[in-house]
N, C-alpha and C positions, 0 to 999 in steps of 0.2 A: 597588529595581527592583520595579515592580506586577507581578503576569503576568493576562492574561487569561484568563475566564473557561472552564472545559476547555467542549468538544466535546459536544453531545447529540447523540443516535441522529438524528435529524430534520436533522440538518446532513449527513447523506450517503446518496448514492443506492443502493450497491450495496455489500450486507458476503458476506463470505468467513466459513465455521464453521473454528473450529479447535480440538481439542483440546489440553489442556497434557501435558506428558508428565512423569513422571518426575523425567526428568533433568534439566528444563527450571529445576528450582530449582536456586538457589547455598545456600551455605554457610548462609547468611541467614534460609533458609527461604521466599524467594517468588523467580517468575523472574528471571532474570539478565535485565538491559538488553540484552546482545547477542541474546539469544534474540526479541526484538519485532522487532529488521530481518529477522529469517529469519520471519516470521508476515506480517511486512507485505510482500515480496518474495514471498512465496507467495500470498499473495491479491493482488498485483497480478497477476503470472504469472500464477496461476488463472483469472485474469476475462479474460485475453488469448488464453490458450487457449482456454475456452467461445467467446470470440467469434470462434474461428479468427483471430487477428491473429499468434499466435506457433502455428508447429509447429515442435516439438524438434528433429526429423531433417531438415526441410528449407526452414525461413527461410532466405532470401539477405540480409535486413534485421534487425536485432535491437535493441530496445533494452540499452545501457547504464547501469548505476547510473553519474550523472555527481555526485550530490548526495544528502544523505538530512539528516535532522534529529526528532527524537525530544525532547518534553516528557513527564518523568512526573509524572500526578498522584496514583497511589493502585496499590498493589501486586496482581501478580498472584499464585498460585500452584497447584501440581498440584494437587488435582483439577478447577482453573476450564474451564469453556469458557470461549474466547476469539471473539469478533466482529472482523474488522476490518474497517469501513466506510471506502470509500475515496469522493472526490470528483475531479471536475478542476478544477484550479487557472490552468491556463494552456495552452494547445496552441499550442506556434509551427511554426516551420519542419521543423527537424529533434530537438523533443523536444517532452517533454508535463511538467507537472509534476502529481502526483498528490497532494491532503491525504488524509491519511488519520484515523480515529479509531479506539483498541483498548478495546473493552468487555468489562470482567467479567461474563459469566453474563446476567444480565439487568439490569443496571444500566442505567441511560437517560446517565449521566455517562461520558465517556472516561476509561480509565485511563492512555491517552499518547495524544498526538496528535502530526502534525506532516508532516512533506513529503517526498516522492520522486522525483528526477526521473530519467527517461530519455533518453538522446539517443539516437537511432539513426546505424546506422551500417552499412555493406553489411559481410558478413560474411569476403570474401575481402582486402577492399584498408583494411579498420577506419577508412573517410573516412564523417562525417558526408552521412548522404541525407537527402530530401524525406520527410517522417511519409506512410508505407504510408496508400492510401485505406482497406482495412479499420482500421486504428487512428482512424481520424480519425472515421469511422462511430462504433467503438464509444465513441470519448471521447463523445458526443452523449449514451450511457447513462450516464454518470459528474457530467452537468450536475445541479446542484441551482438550481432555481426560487426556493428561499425565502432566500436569502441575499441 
């Protein structure tokens, strides 16, 4: 099996800073793979909030993680900053699917790339709705030109 070629910074619109923490490495000495969905899930989140599309205390709407998927190509570890540049991949009905890429430091190369998608869903009755007109606004920020 070939894999494609990883992720350059220029392949996404909008990154989220993060630092590494600590505890954020395994046994191993570099982060643990579960630790990349809680960085990418916080920089989706992040860019949702700036954009006023999610507020904590009072969406009636919310996206759900319905799908995620993660390629590594090169290790992270404490004391890296981390980037994760996100793009949109698809915006349908009632979800969005977001690619993402996570960079070391200042590397131009992704060190995992891959997908996240959200469905949305009204908060009291958990049934699939219509993608909120603020979300649909800000996927517009998430569009890349040069692909």
């Amino acid at each position: 099996m070939s894999r494609s070629p990883a992720e350059n910074r220029s392949d996404f619109a909008h990154f989220h800073k993060i630092e590494t923490r600590w505890k954020d490495n395994d046994i191993f000495g570099h982060v643990n793979n579960v630790v990349y969905y809680s960085y990418i899930d916080t920089a989706v989140n992040s860019f949702l909030i700036q954009q006023g599309v999610l507020d904590l205390q009072n969406s009636k709407v919310v996206g759900l993680v319905a799908e995620t998927q993660c390629r590594y190509n090169s290790s992270l570890a404490f004391p890296d900053t981390v980037y994760v540049g996100l793009r949109l991949a698809h915006l349908g009905n009632s979800s969005i699917r977001y690619e993402f890429g996570v960079f070391r430091n200042d590397e131009e190369v992704a060190s995992a790339q891959g997908h996240f998608v959200h469905v949305y869903v009204d908060t009291t009755t958990n049934r699939t709705v219509p993608m909120p007109e603020t979300l649909v606004r800000a996927a517009d920020l998430l569009r890349v030109t040069n692909r």
